[in-house]
C-alpha positions as CSV (number, residue, x, y, z in Angstrom):
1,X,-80.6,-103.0,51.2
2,X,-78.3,-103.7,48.3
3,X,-78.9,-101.1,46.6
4,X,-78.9,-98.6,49.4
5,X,-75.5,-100.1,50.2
6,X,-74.4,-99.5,46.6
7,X,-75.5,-96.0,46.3
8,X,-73.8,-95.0,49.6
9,X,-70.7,-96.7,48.3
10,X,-70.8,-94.7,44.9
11,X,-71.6,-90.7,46.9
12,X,-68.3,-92.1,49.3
13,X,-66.2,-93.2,46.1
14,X,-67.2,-89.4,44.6
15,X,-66.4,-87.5,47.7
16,X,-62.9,-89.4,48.7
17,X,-61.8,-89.6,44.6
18,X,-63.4,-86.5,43.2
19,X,-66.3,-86.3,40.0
20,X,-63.2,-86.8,37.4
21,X,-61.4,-90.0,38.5
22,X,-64.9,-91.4,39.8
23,X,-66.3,-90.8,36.4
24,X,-63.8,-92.6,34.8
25,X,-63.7,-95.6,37.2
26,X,-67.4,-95.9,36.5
27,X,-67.5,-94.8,32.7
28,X,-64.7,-98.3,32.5
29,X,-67.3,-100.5,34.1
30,X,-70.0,-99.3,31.9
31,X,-67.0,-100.0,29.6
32,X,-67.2,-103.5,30.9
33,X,-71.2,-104.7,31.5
34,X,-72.0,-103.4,27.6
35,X,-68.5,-105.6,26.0
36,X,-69.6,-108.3,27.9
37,X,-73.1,-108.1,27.2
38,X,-74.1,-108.2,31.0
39,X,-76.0,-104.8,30.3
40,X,-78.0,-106.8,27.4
41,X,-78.7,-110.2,29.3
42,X,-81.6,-108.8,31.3
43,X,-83.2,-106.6,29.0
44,X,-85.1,-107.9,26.1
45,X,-86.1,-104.9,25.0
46,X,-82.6,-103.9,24.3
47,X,-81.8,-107.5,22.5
48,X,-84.4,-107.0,20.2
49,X,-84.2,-103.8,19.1
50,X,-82.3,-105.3,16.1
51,X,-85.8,-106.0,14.7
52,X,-86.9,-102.2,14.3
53,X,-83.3,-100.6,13.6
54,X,-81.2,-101.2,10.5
55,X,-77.9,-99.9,8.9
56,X,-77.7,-96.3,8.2
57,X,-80.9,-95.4,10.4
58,X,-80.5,-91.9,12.7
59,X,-81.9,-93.1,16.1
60,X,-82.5,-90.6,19.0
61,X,-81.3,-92.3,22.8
62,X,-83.4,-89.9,25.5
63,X,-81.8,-91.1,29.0
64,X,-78.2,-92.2,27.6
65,X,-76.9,-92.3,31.4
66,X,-74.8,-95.5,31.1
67,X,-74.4,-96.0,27.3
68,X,-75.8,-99.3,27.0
69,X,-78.6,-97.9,24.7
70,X,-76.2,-95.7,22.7
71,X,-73.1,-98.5,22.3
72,X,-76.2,-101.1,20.9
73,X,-77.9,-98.7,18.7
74,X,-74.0,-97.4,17.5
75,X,-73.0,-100.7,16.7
76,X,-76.7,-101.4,14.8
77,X,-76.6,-98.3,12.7
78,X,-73.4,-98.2,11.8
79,X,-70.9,-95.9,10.2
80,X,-73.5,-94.3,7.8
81,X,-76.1,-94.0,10.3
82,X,-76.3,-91.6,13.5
83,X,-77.3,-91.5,17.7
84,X,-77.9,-88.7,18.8
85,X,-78.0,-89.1,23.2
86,X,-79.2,-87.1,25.9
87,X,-78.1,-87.0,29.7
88,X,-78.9,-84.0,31.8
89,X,-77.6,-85.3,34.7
90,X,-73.7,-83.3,34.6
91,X,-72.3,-86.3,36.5
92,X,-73.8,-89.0,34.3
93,X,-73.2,-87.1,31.1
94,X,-69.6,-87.2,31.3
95,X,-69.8,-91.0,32.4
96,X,-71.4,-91.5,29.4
97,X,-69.0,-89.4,27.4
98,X,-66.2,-91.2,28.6
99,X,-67.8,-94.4,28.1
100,X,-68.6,-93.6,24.4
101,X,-64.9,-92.8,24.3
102,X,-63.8,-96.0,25.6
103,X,-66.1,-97.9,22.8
104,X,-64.7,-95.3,20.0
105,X,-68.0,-94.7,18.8
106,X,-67.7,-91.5,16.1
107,X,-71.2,-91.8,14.7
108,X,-72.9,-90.8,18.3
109,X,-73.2,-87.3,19.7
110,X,-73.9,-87.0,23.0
111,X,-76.6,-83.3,24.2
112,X,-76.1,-82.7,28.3
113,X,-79.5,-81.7,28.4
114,X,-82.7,-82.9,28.1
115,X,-85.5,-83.1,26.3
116,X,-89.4,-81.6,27.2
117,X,-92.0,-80.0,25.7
118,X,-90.4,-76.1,26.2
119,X,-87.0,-75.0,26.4
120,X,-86.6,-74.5,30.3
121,X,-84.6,-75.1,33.2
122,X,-85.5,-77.9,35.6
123,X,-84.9,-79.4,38.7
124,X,-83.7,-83.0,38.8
125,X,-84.0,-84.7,41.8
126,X,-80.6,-86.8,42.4
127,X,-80.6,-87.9,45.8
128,X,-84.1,-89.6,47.3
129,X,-86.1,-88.4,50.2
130,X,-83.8,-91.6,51.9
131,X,-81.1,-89.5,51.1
132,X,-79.4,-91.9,48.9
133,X,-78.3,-91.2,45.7
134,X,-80.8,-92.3,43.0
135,X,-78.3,-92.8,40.3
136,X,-79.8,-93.8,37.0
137,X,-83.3,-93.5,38.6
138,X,-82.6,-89.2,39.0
139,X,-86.1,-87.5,37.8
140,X,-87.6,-84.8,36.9
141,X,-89.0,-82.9,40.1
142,X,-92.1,-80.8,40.0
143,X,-92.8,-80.5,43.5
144,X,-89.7,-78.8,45.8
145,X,-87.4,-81.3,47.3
146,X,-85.0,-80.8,50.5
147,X,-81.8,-78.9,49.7
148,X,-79.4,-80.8,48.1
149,X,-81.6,-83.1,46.3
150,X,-81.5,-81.1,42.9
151,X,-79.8,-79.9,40.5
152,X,-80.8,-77.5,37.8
153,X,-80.8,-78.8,34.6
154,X,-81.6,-77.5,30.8
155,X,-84.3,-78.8,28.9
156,X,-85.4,-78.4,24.9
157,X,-87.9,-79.6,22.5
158,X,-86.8,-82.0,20.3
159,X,-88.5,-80.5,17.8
160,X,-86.4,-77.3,18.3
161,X,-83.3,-79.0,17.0
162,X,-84.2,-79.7,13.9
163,X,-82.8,-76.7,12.0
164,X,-79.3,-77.6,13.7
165,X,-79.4,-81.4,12.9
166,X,-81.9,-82.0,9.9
167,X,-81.0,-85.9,10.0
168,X,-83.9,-85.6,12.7
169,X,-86.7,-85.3,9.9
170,X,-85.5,-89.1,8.8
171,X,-85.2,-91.1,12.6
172,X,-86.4,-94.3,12.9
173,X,-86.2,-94.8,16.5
174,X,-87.1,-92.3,19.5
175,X,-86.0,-94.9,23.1
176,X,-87.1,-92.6,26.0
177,X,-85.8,-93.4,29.4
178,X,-87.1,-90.3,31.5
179,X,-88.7,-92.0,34.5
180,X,-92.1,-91.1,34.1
181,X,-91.3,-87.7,31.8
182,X,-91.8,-89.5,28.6
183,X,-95.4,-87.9,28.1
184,X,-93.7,-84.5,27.5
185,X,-90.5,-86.0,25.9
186,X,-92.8,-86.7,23.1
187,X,-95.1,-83.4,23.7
188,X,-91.9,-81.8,22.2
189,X,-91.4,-83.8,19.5
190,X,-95.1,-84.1,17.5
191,X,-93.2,-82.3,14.2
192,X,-91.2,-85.1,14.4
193,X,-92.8,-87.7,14.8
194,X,-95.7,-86.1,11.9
195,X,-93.1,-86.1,9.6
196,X,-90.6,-88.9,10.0
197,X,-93.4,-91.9,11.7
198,X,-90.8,-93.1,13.6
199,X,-90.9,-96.2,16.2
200,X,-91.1,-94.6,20.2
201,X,-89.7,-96.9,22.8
202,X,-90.7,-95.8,25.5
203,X,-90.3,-96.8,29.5
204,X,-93.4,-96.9,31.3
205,X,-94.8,-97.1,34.9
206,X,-93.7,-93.8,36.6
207,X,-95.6,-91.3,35.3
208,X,-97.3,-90.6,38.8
209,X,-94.0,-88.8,39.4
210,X,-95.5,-85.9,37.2
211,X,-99.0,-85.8,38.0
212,X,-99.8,-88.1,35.4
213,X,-101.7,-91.5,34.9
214,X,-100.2,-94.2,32.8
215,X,-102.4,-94.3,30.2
216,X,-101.3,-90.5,29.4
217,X,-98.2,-91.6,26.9
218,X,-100.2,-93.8,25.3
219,X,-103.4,-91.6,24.6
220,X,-100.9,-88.8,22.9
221,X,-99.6,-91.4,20.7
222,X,-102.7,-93.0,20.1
223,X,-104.0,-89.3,19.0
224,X,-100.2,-89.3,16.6
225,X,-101.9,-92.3,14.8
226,X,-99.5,-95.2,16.7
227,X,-100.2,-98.5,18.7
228,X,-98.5,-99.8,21.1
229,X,-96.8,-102.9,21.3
230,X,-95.3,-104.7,24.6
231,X,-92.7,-107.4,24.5
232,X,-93.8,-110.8,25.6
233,X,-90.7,-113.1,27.2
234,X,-89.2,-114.6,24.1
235,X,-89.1,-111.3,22.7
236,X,-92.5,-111.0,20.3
237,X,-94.0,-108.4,20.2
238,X,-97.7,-108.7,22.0
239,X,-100.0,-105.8,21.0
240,X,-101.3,-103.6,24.4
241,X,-103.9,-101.0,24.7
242,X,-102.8,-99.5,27.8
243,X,-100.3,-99.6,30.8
244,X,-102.8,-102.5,32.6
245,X,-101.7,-104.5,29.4
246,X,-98.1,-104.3,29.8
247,X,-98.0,-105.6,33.2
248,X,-96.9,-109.4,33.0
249,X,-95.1,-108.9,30.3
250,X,-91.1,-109.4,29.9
251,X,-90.5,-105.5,30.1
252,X,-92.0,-102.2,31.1
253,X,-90.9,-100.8,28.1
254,X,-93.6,-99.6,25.3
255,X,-93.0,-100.1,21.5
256,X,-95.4,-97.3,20.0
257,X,-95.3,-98.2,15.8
258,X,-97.4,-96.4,13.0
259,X,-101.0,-97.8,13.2
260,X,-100.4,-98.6,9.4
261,X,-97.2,-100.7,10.2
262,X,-98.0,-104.6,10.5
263,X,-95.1,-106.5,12.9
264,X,-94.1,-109.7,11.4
265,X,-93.3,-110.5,15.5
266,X,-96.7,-109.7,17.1
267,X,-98.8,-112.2,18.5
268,X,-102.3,-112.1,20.3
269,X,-104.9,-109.3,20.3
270,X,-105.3,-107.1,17.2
């Protein structure tokens, strides 16, 4: 009910005050929750991220919506390293563009498209079949959805950017927040991953939105060589052969690593 409430609030707040002061109001308490650290309390996957992502590293932020990702792995890489962010969603894209302006990050650039396994257009579903707006929680829709409910969107391979930003063939981190599109996130990005191994983080439990079972993200990266990792409640890392595994755990979010990398954090089965 919450929630609801809160969603209703925002679609009023954007009618009455227009996308561009509403943007703003909502890009300063992004602003807020990530100087405060209220957008880090509750996610451990975020607070320990410091473990796989040192100065200087190029890091790739899929799902930037409110820039708590980007401002942590800004502030992480620092001025010699690179983000590179991605938010489809034209509303949520210049939130987080004014957002990154508020934190004066210069070493993140921020794509308003998405990533996939082709370049296409999509639909992305914004507002649920409850007809409230689903916020952070917009997907990718493959089935047709009432009018109104989508918005067309652009989608590329990661792969395909490569030429235009060769700091891709050395990332170290790929964080994927697509609710339940991360199977073909990565689809578009095997040349990437072949050539610079780098660490997925990866949201799980919605792939059902796409057809998919849960297991499906982590057999293509088992197939890329990786292992997954999930992230037990003090923040070690506990190793997981499949979505079953991951529930219990401190976060739905997936840490795929090289099978040939050893974490000094993991615990439990091997």
């Amino acid at each position: 009910m919450i929630t609801k409430i809160g969603s209703n609030i925002k679609a009023i707040g954007r009618a009455i005050l227009g996308d561009q002061l509403m943007s703003s109001l909502h890009a300063w308490r992004f602003y807020y929750r990530n100087t405060t650290g209220r957008s880090l309390r509750d996610d451990v996957a975020l607070q320990r991220i410091d473990s796989y992502v040192s100065e200087g590293a190029v890091v790739v932020d899929v799902g930037a919506n409110n820039a708590n990702w980007s401002h942590r792995l800004s502030r992480l890489v620092g001025p010699t390293g690179k983000v590179l962010a991605f938010e489809p969603h034209p509303y949520y894209a210049a939130v987080t563009q004014k957002t990154l302006g508020l934190h004066r990050l210069r070493n993140v650039e921020l794509f308003d498209f998405g990533l996939a396994e082709a370049h296409k257009t999509a639909q992305l579903q914004h507002i649920g079949d409850d007809g409230r707006q689903l916020s952070g929680r917009s997907f990718i829709a493959d089935k047709p959805a009432a009018a109104g409910r989508t918005i067309e969107i652009e989608l590329r391979p990661l792969d395909s950017l490569v030429d235009d930003h060769p700091e891709l063939a050395r990332v170290a981190l790929i964080k994927i927040d697509a609710e339940g599109f991360e199977y073909f996130v990565v689809k578009g990005a095997i040349a990437v991953l072949e050539r610079a191994r780098p660490f997925v983080l990866a949201e799980t439990g919605h792939a059902q939105l796409h057809g998919l079972d849960e297991d499906s993200l982590f057999r293509l990266l088992a197939e890329q060589g990786y292992r997954a990792y999930g992230f037990a409640a003090d923040g070690g890392l506990q190793p997981i052969e499949g979505f079953a595994d991951i529930q219990g755990l401190a976060s739905n979010d997936a840490l795929f690593a090289p099978a040939d990398w050893t974490p000094t954090a993991a615990r439990g089965k091997n």
